[in-house]
C-alpha positions in Angstrom: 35.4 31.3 20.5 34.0 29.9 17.3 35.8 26.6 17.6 33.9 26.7 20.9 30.4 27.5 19.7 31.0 25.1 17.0 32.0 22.0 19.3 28.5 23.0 21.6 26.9 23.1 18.8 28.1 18.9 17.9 28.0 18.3 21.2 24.0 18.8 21.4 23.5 18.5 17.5 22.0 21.9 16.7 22.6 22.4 12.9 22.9 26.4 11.6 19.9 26.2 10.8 18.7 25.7 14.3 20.7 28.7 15.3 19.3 31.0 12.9 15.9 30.7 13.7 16.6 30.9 17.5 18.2 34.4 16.9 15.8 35.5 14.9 13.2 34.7 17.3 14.9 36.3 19.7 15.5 39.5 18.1 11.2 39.6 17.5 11.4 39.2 21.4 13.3 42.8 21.0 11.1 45.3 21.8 12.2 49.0 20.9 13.8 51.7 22.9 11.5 54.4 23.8 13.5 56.6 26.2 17.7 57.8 26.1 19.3 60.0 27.8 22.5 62.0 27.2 24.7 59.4 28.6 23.3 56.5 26.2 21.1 54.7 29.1 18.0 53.2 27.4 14.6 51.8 28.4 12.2 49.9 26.6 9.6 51.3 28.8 8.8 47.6 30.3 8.6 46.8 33.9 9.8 48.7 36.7 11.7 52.2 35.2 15.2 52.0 35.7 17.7 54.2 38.1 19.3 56.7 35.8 15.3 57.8 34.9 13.9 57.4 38.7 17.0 59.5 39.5 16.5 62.1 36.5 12.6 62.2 37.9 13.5 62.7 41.3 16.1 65.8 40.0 13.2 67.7 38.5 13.0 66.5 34.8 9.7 64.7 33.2 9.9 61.6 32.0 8.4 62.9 28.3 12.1 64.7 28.1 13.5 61.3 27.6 10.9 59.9 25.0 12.2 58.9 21.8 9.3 57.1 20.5 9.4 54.3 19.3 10.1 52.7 15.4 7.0 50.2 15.3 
């Protein structure tokens, strides 16, 4: 796999460097869990709120149960 990454990497000369910053741009991009539930399934608390909480909501439990806050 790295012989791999490392011959993309020649073939459209992007340097380390290059790759470094675009990961760490993309882990800004990151934004923080806010809700978990017992089974490990996370949301961010973006965009439409996904099954395993719409089913958990629809069960009887509040979506505050889930909060975890968040570490900004």
């Amino acid at each position: 796999m790295i012989a791999y990454i490392r011959h993309r990497m020649d073939e459209f000369d992007i340097s380390f460097e290059q790759l470094a910053e675009s990961l760490a741009e993309d882990e800004e991009k990151v934004l923080p869990i806010k809700y978990r539930d017992a089974q490990g399934n996370t949301w961010d608390g973006e965009g439409e709120m996904p099954d395993w909480l719409r089913r958990a909501v629809h069960a009887g439990q509040t979506v505050d149960f889930f909060y975890i806050g968040s570490s900004e």
